[in-house]
C-alpha positions as CSV (number, residue, x, y, z in Angstrom):
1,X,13.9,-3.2,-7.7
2,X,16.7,-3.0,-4.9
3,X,20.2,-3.3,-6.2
4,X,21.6,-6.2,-4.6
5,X,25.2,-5.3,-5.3
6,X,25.2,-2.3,-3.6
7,X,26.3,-2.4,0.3
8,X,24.0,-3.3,2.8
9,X,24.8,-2.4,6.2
10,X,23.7,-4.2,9.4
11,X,23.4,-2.5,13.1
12,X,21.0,-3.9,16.2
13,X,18.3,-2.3,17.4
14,X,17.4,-2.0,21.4
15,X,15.4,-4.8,20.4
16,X,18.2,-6.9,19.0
17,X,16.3,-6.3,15.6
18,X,18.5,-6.5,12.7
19,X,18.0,-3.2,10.5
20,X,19.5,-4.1,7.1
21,X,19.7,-1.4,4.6
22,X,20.0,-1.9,1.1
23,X,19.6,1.7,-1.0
24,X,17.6,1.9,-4.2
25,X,18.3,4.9,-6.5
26,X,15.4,6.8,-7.2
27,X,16.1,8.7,-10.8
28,X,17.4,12.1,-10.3
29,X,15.6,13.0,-6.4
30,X,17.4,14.0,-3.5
31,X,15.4,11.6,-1.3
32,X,16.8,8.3,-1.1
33,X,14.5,5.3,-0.6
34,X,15.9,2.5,1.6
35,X,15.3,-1.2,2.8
36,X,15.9,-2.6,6.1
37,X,14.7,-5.7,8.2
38,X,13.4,-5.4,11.3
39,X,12.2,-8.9,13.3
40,X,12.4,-10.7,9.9
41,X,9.5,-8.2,8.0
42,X,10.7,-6.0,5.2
43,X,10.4,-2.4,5.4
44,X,11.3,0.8,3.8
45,X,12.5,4.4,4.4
46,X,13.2,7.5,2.5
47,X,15.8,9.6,4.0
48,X,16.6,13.2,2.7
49,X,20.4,14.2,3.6
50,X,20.1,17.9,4.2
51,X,23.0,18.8,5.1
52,X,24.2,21.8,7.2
53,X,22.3,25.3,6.7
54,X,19.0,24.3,6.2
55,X,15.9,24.7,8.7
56,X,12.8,22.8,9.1
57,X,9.2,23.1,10.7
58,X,7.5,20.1,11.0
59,X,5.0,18.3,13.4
60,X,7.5,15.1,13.3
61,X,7.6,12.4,15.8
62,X,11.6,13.0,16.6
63,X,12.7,16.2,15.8
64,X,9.3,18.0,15.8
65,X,9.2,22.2,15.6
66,X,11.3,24.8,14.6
67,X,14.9,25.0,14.1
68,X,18.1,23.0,11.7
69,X,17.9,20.1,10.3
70,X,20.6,17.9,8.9
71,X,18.3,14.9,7.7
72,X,14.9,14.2,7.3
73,X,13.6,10.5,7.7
74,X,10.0,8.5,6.8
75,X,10.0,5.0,8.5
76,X,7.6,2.8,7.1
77,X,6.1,0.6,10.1
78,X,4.5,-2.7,10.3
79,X,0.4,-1.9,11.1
80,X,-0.9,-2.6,14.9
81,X,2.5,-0.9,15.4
82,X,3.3,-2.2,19.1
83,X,5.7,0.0,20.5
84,X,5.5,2.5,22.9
85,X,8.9,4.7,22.1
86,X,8.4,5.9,18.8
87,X,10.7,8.6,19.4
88,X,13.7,5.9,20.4
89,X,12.5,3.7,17.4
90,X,13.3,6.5,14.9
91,X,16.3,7.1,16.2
92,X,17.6,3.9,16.0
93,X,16.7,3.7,11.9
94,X,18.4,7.0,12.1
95,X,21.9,5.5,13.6
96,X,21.3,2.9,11.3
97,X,21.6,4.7,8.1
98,X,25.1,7.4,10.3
99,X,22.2,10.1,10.3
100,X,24.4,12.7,12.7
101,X,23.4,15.6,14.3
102,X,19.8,17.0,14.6
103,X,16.9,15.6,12.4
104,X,13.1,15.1,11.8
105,X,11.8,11.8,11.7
106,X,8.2,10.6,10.6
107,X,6.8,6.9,11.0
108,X,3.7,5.7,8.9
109,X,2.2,1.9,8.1
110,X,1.7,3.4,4.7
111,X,3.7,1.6,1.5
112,X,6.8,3.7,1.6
113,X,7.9,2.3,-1.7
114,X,4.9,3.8,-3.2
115,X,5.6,7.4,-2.3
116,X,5.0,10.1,-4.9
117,X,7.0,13.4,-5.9
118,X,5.7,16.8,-7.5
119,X,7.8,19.6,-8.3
120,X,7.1,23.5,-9.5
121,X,9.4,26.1,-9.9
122,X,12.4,24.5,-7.4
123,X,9.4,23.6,-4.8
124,X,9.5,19.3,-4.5
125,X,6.7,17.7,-2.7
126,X,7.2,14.3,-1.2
127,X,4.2,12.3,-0.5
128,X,3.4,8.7,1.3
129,X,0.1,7.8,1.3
130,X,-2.2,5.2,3.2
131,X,-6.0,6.4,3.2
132,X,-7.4,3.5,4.7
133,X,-8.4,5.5,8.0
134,X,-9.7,8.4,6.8
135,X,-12.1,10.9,7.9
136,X,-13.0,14.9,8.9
137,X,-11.0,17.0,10.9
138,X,-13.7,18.4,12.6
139,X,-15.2,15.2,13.9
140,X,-17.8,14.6,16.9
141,X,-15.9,11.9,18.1
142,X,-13.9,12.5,21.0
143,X,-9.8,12.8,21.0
144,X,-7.5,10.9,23.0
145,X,-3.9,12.0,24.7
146,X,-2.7,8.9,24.6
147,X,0.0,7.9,21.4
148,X,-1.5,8.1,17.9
149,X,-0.8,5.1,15.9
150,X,1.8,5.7,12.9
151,X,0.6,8.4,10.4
152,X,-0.4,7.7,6.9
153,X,0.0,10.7,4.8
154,X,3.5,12.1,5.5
155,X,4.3,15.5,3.4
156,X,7.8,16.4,3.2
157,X,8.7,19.5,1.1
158,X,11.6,21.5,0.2
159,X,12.1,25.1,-0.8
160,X,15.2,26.5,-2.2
161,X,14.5,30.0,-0.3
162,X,14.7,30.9,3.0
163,X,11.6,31.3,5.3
164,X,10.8,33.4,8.6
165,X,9.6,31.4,11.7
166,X,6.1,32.9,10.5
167,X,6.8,31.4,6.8
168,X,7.7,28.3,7.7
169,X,4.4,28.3,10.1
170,X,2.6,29.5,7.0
171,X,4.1,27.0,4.9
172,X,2.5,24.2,6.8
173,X,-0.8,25.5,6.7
174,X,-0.7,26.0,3.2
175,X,0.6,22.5,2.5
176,X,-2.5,20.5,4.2
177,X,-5.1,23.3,2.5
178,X,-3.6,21.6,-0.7
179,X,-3.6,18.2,0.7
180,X,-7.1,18.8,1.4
181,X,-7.6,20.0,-1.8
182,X,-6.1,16.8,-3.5
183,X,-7.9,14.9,-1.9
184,X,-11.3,16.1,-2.3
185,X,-10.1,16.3,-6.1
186,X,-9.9,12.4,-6.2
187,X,-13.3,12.0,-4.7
188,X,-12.4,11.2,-1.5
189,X,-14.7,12.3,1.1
190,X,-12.3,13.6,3.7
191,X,-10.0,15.5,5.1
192,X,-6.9,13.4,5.7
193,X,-6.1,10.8,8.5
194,X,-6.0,11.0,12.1
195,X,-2.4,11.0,12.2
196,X,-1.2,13.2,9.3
197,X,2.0,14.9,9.5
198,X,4.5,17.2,7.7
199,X,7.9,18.4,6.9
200,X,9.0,21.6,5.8
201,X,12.7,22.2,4.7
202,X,14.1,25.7,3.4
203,X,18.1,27.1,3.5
204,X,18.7,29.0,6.6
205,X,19.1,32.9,5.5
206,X,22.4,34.0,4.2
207,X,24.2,36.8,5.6
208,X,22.7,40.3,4.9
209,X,19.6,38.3,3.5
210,X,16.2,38.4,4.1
211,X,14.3,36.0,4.7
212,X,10.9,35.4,2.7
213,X,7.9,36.4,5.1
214,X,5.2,34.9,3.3
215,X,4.0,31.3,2.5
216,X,0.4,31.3,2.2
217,X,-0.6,29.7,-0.9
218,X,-1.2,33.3,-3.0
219,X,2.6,34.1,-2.7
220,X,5.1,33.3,-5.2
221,X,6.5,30.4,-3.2
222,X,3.7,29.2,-1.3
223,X,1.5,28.7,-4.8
224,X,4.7,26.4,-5.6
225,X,4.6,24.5,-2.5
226,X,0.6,24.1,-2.8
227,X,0.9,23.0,-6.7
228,X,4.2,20.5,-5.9
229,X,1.9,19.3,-2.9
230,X,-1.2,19.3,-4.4
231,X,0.0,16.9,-7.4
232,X,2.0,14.5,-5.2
233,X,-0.8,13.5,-2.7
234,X,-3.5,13.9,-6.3
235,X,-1.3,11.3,-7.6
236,X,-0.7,9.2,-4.5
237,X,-4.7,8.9,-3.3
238,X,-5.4,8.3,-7.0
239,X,-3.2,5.4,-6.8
240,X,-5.3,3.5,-3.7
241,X,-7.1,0.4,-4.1
């Protein structure tokens, strides 16, 4: 439940949308799950507050790629999500909650207050999951350049080591072989959705240290990251109607 005494602050959206935020306190996780408004429907976020000295790779709608990271963010949207600056949407939840500086932000029409968490070994695996779209990656049908509507199984993980560019590359791969994985393990007869995305987060290298060159999931922290992200999506496609 949200905790109505806490603070709730109110900014406008380019929309003149009222984003309320109201923050619930998951038990001892990093990521915080929020409420907001937005044209009088109620919807949720999780934010991760980073922090300087940490990196991420991601395939994020804002803040997509390589490089640091202060925040990570995962917008829940409304479904038939109409607008056409996804990137500018994001960034206005962002503002919203005084995310500063460079971030990565996700959108999905997913139940963000459903989202599930996994850990192993210092590995955490964040997990929001809407399967109702589903299907094969390597489909007949044919793609489109056009916007993808808002993704519905958003992975966000952090590692407590550092990771090469090639790692962090390595990481990702490793991450949707285990979401694959999951979900074949709950007898679902797919690959994933259209829209998919993920979030990797790992400490920038110290000075004088290396960082790790391997992710792939028969390395020590890339068989964490594939077990934490293998049990959070297991439990969140178990958990659909």
């Amino acid at each position: 439940m949200i905790d109505r005494s806490l603070p709730t602050v109110v900014l406008l959206c380019h929309r003149e949308c009222t984003i309320r935020s109201v923050l619930v306190r998951p038990p001892g996780q990093r990521v915080e799950l929020l409420a907001r408004q937005e044209d009088g429907v109620a919807l949720h976020h999780l934010v991760w507050r980073l922090g300087p000295g940490w990196r991420v790779c991601s395939s994020a709608v804002l803040g997509g790629g390589i490089g640091p990271r202060a925040w990570i963010l995962n917008a829940q949207v409304p479904g038939g999500y109409p607008r056409l600056d996804p990137d500018a949407h994001l960034a206005e939840i962002a503002a919203a909650e005084d995310l500063t500086g460079p971030g990565a932000a996700l959108m999905t029409a997913a139940d963000v207050t459903a989202y599930t968490v996994a850990a192993d070994e210092g590995v955490t695996a964040t997990v929001t999951s809407g399967l109702g779209v589903r299907g094969w990656a390597a489909d007949p049908a044919a793609g489109t350049d056009g916007p993808p509507p808002p993704g519905t199984v958003n992975i966000v993980v952090t590692v407590p080591v550092a990771l090469s560019d090639a790692a962090l590359v390595n990481a990702v791969a490793t991450a949707t072989e285990a979401k694959v994985q999951a979900l074949l393990d709950a007898g679902l007869d797919c690959s994933g959705t259209p829209t998919d995305a993920v979030c990797i987060a790992a400490p920038e290298p110290g000075p004088g240290a290396a960082a790790q060159p391997f992710a792939g999931p028969r390395s020590r922290w890339g068989s964490r990251l594939a077990r934490a992200v293998h049990g959070a999506v297991l439990d969140g496609a178990l958990r659909q109607p």
